[in-house]
C-alpha positions in Angstrom: -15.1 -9.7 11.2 -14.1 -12.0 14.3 -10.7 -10.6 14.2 -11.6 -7.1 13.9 -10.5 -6.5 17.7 -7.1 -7.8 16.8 -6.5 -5.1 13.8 -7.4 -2.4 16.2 -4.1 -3.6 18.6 -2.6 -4.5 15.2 -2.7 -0.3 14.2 -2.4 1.0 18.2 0.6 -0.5 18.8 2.0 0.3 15.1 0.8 3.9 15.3 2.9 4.3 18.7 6.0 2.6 18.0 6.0 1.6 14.5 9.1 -1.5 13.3 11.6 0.1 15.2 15.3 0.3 13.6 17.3 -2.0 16.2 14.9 -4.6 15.7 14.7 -4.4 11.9 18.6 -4.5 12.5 18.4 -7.7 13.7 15.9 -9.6 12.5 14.3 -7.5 9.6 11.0 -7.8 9.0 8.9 -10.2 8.0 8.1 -8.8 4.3 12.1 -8.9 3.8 11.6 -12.3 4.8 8.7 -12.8 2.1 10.9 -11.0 -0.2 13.8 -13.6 0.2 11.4 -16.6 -0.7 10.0 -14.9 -3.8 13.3 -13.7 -5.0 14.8 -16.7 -4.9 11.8 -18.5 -6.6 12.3 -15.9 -9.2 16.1 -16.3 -9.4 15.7 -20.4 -10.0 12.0 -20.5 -11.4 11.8 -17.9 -14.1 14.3 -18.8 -16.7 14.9 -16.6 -19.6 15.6 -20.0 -22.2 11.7 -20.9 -21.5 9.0 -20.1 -23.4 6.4 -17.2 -22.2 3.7 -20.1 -21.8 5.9 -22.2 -19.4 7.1 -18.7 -17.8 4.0 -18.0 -16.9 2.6 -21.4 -15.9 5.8 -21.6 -13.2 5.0 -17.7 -12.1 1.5 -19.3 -11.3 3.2 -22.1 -9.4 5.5 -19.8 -7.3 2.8 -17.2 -6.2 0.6 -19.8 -5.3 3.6 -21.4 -3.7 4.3 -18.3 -2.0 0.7 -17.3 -0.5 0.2 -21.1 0.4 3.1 -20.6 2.8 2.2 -17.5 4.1 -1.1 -19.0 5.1 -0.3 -22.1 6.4 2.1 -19.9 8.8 -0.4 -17.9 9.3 -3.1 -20.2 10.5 -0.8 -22.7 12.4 0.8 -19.8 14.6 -3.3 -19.0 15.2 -4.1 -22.7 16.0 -1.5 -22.1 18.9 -3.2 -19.0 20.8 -5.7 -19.3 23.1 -9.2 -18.4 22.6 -11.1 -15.3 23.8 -9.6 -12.0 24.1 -6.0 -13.4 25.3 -6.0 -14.2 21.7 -7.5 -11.4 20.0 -4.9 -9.3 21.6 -1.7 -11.8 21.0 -3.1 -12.3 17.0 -2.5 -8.2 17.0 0.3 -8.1 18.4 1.5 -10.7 15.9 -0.5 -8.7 13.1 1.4 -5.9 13.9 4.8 -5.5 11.9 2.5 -6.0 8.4 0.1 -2.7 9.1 2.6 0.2 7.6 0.5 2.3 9.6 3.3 5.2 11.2 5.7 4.1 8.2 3.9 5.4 5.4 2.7 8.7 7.6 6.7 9.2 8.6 7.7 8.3 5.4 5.5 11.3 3.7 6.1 13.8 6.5 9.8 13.2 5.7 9.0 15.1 2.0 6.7 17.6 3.4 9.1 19.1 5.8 11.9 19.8 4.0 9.8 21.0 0.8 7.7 23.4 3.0 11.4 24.5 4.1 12.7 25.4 0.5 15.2 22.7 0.2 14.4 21.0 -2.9 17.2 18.6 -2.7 16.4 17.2 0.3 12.7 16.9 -0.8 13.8 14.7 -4.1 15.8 12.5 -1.6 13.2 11.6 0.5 10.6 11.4 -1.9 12.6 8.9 -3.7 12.7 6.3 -0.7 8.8 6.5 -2.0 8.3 6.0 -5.5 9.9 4.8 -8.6 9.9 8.0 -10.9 13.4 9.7 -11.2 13.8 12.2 -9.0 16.5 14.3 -10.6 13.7 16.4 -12.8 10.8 16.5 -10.3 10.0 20.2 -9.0 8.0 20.9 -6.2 4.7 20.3 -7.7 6.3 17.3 -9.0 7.5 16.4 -5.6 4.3 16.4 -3.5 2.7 15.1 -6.5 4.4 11.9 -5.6 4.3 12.0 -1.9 0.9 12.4 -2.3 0.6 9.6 -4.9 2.3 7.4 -3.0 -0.1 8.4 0.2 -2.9 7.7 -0.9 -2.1 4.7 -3.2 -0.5 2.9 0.0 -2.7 4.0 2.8 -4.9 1.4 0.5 -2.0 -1.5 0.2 -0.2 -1.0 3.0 -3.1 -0.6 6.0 -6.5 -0.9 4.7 -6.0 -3.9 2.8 -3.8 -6.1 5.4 -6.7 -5.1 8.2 -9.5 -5.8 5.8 -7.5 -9.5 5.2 -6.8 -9.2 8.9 -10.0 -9.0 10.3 -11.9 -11.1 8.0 -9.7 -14.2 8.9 -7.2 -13.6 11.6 -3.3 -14.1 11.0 -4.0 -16.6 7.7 -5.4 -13.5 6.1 -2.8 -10.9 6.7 -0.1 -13.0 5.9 -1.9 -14.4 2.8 -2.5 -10.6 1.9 1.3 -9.2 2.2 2.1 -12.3 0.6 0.1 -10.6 -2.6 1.7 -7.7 -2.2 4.9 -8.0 -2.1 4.9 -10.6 -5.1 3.4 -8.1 -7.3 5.7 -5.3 -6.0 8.7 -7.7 -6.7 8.0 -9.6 -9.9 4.3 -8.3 -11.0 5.8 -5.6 -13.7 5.4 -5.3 -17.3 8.6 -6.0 -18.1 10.4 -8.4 -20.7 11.7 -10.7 -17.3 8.1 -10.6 -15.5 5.8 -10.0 -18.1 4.5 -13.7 -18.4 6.7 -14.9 -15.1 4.6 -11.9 -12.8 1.1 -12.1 -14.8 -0.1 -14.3 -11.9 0.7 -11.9 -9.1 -0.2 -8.9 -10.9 -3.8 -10.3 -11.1 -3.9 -11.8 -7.5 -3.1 -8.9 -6.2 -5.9 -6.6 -8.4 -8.2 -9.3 -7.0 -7.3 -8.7 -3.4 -7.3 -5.3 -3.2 -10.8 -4.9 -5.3 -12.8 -3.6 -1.9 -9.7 -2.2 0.1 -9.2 0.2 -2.8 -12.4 1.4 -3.0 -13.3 1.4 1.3 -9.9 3.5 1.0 -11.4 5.8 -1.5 -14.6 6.1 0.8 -12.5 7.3 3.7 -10.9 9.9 2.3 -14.7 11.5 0.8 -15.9 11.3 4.4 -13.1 12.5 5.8 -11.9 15.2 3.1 -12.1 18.7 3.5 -13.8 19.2 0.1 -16.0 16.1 0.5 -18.2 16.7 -2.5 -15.3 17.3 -4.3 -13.6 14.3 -3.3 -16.8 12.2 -4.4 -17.2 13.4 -7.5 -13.5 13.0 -8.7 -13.2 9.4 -6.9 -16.3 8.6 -9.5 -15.7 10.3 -12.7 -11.9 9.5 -12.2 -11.3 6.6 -10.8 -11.0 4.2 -13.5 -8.8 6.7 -15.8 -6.0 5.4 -14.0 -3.7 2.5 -15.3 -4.2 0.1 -12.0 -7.9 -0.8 -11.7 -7.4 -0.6 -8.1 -5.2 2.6 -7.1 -7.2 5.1 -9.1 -9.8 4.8 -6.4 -7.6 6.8 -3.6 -5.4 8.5 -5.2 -8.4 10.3 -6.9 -10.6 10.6 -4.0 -7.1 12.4 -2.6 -7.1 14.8 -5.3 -10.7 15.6 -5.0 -10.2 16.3 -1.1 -7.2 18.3 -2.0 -8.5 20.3 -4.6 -5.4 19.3 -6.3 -4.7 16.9 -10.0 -2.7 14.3 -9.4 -1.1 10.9 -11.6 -0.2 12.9 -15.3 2.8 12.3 -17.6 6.0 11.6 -15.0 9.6 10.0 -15.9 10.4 6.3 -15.2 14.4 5.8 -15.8 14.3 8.5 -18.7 11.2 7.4 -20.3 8.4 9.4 -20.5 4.9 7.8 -19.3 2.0 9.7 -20.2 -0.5 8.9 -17.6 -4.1 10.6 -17.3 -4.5 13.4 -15.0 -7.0 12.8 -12.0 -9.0 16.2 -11.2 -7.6 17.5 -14.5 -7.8 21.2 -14.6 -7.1 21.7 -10.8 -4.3 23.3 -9.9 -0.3 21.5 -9.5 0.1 20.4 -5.5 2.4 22.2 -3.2 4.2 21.1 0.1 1.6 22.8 2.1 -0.9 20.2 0.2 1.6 16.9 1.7 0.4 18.2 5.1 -3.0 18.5 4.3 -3.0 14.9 2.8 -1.2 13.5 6.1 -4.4 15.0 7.6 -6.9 13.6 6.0 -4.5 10.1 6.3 -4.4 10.4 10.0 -8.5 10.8 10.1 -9.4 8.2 7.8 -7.0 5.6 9.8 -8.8 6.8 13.1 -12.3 6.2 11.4 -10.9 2.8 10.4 -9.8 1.9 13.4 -13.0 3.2 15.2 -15.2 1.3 12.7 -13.5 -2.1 13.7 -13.7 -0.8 17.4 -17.5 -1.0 16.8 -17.5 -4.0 15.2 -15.3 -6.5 17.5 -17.2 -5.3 20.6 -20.9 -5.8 18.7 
């Protein structure tokens, strides 16, 4: 944990000012720039006229490709800094635009607000700058359903994980670990193009997140409002879920809510009948978004305390 100093300044400075829109403007951000690379190795790489055993051996090549890159960035931009605390501070500053820290809170709060107000529309168009399900036939349990979902499924991804990668090895980590990400969010899907080209990053990435998932999960029981709720659902619930990963905070959520989440939901006009988490609890409502936020904003705090504790031991 020699870097665990850095993730702290990594999530202070991202809590206050988050990737703000002028700069995204004019340089994006760096996991647009990660997206670039693995969409064009994707685009010249995964060729429909190959067999799925080639497919797959060349999906292998490009992720490793991919987070081979993103390390050797990562640990040659490290190799420059100076040592001590100069460079804990400059490797979290650097850190910074890959913890989603205020993006996913802002994101979320951008559902709750109008769903609490009534207006429904408004609600299914920001919760659908969140997930994937169509938001034409959610209602409003269906709507915080999803904000919540999406909470507690990328409070794991999108912070946890990058400062657990972060502060185990510095900038080589946190790049290696968005690298992950974002090829399973871009090519890791069960479908006919990525089924064998995206079985690599699919599996990286439940490999990588393994302990963020479940140190997520453990944050939310200690900081839930019904903690013995939250325990008990995170353990008898958990591994219902389709990922092997996300079931761990999205069910501690629930538990902490008092609310079931995950259940059947509607991907491009296909049904997907998913297990309920905390079945037999009752549907969410936009009062329950703000709630989650809440139990978010602690469990970040603790996070970041926790690494406070460790870079100055």
């Amino acid at each position: 944990m020699g870097f665990a100093g850095a993730m702290v300044v990594a999530m202070a400075v991202d809590a206050l000012s988050g990737w703000p829109s002028w700069l995204f403007a004019r340089i994006g951000h760096p996991v647009t720039w990660l997206g670039w690379l693995i969409g064009a190795i994707d685009a010249t790489w995964n060729r429909a006229s190959d067999p799925p055993a080639l497919r797959r051996a060349t999906g292998i090549a490009g992720a490793l490709l991919v987070i081979a890159v993103s390390v050797a960035l990562g640990w040659a931009l490290q190799s420059l800094l100076p040592s001590g605390w100069i460079q804990i501070v400059l490797v979290g500053v650097l850190a910074w635009p890959l913890v989603a820290l205020r993006s996913l809170h802002d994101h979320v709060a951008a559902v709750a607000h109008p769903l609490q107000a009534g207006d429904i529309a408004a609600a299914r168009d920001a919760v659908s700058r969140i997930v994937g399900r169509d938001p034409a036939v959610l209602d409003e349990a269906g709507i915080a359903r999803a904000a919540i979902e999406s909470l507690a499924e990328n409070a794991s991804d999108g912070i946890v994980a990058p400062v657990f990668w972060g502060a185990l090895f510095g900038l080589p980590g946190i790049l290696g670990y968005k690298a992950i990400n974002t090829l399973d969010s871009m090519i890791g899907h069960r479908s006919e193009r990525h089924e064998a080209f995206g079985w690599a990053a699919a599996r990286i990435d439940d490999v990588a997140n393994f302990i963020p998932a479940r140190l997520t999960g453990f944050l939310f029981v200690l900081l839930a409002p019904r903690r013995s709720d939250a325990l008990s659902c995170m353990t008898h619930d958990a591994r219902r879920h389709r990922s092997p990963n996300a079931g761990w905070p999205e069910a501690a959520m629930a538990g902490a809510l008092g609310v079931r989440l995950s259940g059947p939901r509607i991907y491009h006009g296909s049904i997907t009948n998913e297990p309920w988490l905390n079945e037999g609890a009752r549907d969410p409502l936009a009062a329950d978004i703000s709630e989650g936020l809440a139990v978010y904003r602690r469990a970040m705090l603790l996070l970041a305390g926790a690494l406070a504790i460790l870079a100055f031991a």
